[in-house]
C-alpha positions in Angstrom: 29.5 -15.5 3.3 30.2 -11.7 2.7 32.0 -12.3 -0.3 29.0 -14.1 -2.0 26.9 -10.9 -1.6 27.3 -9.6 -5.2 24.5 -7.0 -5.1 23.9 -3.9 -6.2 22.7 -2.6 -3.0 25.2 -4.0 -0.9 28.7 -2.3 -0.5 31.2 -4.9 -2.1 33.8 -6.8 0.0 37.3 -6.5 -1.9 39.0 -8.9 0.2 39.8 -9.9 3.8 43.1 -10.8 5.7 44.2 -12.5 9.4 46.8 -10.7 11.4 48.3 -12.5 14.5 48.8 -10.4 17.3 50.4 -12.9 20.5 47.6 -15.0 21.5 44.7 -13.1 19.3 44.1 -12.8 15.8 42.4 -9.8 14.2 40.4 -10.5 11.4 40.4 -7.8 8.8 37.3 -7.3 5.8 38.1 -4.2 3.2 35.4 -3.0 1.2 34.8 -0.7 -1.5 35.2 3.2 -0.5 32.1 5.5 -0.9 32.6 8.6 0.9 28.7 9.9 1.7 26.6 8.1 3.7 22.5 9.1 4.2 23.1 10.5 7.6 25.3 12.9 6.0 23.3 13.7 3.1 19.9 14.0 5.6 22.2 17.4 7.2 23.4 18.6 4.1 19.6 18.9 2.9 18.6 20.0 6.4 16.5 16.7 6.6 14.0 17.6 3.7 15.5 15.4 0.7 11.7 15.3 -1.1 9.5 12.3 -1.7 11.2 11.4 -5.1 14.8 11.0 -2.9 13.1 9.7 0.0 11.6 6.7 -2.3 14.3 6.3 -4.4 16.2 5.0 -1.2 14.1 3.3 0.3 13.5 1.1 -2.4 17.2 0.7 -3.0 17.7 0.3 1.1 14.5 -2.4 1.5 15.6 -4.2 -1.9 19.4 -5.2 -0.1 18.2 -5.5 3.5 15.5 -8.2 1.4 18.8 -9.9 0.1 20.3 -10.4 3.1 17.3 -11.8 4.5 17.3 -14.5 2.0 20.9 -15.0 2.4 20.4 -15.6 6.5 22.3 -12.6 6.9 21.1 -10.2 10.2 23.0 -7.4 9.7 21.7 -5.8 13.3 23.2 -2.0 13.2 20.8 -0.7 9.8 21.1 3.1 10.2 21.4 6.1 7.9 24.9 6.2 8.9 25.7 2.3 7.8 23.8 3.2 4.5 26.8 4.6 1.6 25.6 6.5 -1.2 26.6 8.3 -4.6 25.2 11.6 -4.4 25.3 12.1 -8.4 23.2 8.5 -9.0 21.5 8.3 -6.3 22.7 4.6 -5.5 22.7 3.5 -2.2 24.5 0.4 -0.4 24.0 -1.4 2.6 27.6 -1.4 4.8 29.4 -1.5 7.8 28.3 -5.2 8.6 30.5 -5.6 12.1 27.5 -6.4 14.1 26.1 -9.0 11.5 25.3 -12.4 12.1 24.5 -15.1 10.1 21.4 -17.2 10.6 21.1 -16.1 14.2 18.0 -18.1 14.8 20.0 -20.9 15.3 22.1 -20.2 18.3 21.2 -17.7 20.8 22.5 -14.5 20.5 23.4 -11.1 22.8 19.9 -8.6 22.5 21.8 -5.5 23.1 22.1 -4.9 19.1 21.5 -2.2 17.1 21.6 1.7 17.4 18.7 2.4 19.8 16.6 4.6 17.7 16.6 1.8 15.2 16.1 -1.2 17.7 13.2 -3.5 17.4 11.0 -4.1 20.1 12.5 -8.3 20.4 15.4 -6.8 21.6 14.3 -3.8 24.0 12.0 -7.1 25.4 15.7 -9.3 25.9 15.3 -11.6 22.6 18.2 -14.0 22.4 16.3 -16.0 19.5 15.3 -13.8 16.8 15.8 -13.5 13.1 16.5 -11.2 10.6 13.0 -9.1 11.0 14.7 -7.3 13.7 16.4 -5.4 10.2 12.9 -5.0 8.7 12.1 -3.0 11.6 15.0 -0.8 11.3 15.1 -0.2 7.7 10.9 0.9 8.3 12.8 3.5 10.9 14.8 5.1 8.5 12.3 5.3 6.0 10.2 6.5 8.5 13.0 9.2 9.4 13.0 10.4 6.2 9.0 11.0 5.1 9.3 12.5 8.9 12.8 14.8 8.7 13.4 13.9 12.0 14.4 10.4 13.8 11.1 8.3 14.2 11.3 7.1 17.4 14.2 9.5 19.6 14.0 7.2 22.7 16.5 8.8 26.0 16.7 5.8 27.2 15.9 1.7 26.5 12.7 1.9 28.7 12.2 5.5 26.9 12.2 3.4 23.7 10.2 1.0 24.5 7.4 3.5 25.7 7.8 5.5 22.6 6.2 2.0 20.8 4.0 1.9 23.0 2.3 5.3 22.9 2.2 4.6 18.6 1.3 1.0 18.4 -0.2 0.2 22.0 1.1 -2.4 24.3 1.6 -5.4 23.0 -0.3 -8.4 23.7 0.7 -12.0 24.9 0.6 -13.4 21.8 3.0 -10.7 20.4 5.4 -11.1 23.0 5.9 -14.8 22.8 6.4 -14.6 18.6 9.4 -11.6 19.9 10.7 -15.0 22.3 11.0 -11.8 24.4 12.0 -12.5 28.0 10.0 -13.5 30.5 10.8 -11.2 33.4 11.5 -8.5 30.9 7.6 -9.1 29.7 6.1 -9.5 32.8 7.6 -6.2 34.2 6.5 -4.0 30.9 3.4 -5.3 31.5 3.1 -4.4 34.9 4.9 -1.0 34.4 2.4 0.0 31.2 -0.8 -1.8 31.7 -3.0 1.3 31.5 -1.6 2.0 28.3 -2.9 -0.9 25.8 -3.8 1.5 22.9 -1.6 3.7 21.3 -2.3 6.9 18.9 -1.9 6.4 15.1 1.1 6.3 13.6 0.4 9.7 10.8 0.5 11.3 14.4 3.9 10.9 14.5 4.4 11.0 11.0 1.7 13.5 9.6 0.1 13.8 6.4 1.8 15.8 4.0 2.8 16.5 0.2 6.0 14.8 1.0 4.6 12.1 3.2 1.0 11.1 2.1 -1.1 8.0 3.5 0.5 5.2 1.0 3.8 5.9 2.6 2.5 5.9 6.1 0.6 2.7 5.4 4.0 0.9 4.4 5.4 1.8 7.4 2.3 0.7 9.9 2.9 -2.8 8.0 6.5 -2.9 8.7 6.5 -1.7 12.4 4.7 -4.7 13.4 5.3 -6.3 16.7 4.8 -9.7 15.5 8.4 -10.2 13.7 7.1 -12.6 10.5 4.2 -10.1 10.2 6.4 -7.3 8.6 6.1 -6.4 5.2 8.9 -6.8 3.5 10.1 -8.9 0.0 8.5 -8.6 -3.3 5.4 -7.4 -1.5 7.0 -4.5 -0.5 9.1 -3.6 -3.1 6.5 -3.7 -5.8 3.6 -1.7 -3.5 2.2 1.1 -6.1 3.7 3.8 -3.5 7.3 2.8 -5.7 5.8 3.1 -9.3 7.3 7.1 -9.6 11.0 6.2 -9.3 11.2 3.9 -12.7 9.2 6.3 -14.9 12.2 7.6 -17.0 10.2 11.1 -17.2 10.7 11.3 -13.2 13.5 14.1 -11.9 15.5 14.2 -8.6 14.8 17.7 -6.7 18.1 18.1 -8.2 16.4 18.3 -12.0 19.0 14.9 -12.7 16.9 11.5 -13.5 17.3 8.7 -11.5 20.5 7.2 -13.0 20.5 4.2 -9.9 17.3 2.7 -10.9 15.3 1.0 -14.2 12.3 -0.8 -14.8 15.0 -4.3 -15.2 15.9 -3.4 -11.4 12.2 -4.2 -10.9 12.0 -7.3 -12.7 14.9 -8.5 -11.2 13.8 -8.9 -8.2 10.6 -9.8 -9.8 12.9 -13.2 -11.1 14.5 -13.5 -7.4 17.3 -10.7 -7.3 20.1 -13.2 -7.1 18.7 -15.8 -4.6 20.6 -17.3 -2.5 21.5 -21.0 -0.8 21.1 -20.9 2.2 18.0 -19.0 2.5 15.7 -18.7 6.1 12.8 -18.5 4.3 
């Protein structure tokens, strides 16, 4: 399925091999080589990249993760670290897809996926069923990281995680929990546990209200860290919110004084016509 994911804003399988080793078989995937990824770029900046940088990936980064949706692919590890990128165009990729899945709705599947920071609240509730929102969640965290400068939600632990959700969004109620499939005994004791907490602070709390970070942005994000997985904004809605308009004005500069090379108005109508839909789709 990799290889049929010829998109701009996924990093480009070059071709994949078996070795035989005894009894096992390791199955190897090469891809293209980009040498910077955003976690490293985040450091080199000191975490404060500017709103122009900080759209201009997350459009790029919610534009592939939208791709892979519709191709059934759950890639399950979405992290600034698993997120390539040309410094000098500003293009970014989706890679590093060794926790992916594809169409895991239709078998159930292990919950203990994706870096913890990054981990939806289906999995910290024991999901085995779940779909590919659990990356809409993720990609909102790095977004999130970036208006922020600082990781969204730094859990110490998978309970610590969890109660970091709930102190922003509130705990959440029956009805969520059973569209997470969330388990059972896992729900019953996070109830128990956090009962006295049922409504969180707001979200600009955690994110406040700045030149770099101002109420459009934080709005995005309270519509993509949803509980309810098929409640998250993601798709065409997402990618043509106002909030986006900056990054295809040709007159608009990187903090860097280069324009943004990575990016056009035909990206927009591109996905506008479907961005390469695929067969197979979940939708």
């Amino acid at each position: 399925m990799l290889n049929r994911l010829n998109h701009k804003n996924i990093v480009r399988l070059l071709y994949s091999y078996r070795t035989r080793y005894s009894d096992n078989t390791c199955f190897s995937l090469i891809f293209e080589f980009i040498p910077l990824n955003l976690y490293q770029y985040l450091k080199k900046h000191q975490r404060k990249i500017g709103l122009v940088e900080t759209k201009m990936f997350a459009w790029q980064l919610f534009r592939g993760q939208y791709h892979l949706l519709k191709a059934g692919i759950c890639h399950r590890d979405i992290k600034p670290q698993n997120l390539l990128i040309n410094e000098d165009s500003g293009l970014l990729k989706i890679g590093d897809f060794g926790s992916s899945a594809f169409e895991p709705r239709k078998t159930p599947q292990p919950s203990y996926h994706v870096t913890r920071y990054y981990r939806p609240p289906e999995l910290l509730l024991g999901a085995k069923i779940y779909g590919c929102e659990v990356d809409i969640w993720s990609s909102a965290c790095v977004f999130g990281e970036m208006l922020r400068g600082a990781v969204l939600f730094p859990g110490k632990s998978t309970l610590n995680q969890f109660e970091l959700y709930i102190d922003c969004f509130g705990l959440p109620t029956d009805h969520d929990a059973i569209a997470m499939n969330a388990s059972r005994n896992k729900w019953k004791e996070i109830k128990m546990r956090y009962a006295d907490r049922c409504s969180g602070h707001q979200l600009s709390k955690i994110v406040p209200l700045t030149a770099d970070c101002p109420k459009e942005a934080v709005q995005i994000l309270q519509d993509m860290l949803v509980y309810t997985p098929i409640r998250r904004l993601c798709g065409q809605r997402l990618l043509s919110n106002p909030f986006f308009y900056e990054i295809f004005d040709k007159n608009t500069r990187r903090p860097c004084g280069k324009p943004i090379a990575c990016l056009s108005p035909a990206d927009v109508a591109e996905v506008s016509n479907g961005d390469g839909s695929m067969t197979g789709s979940i939708e």
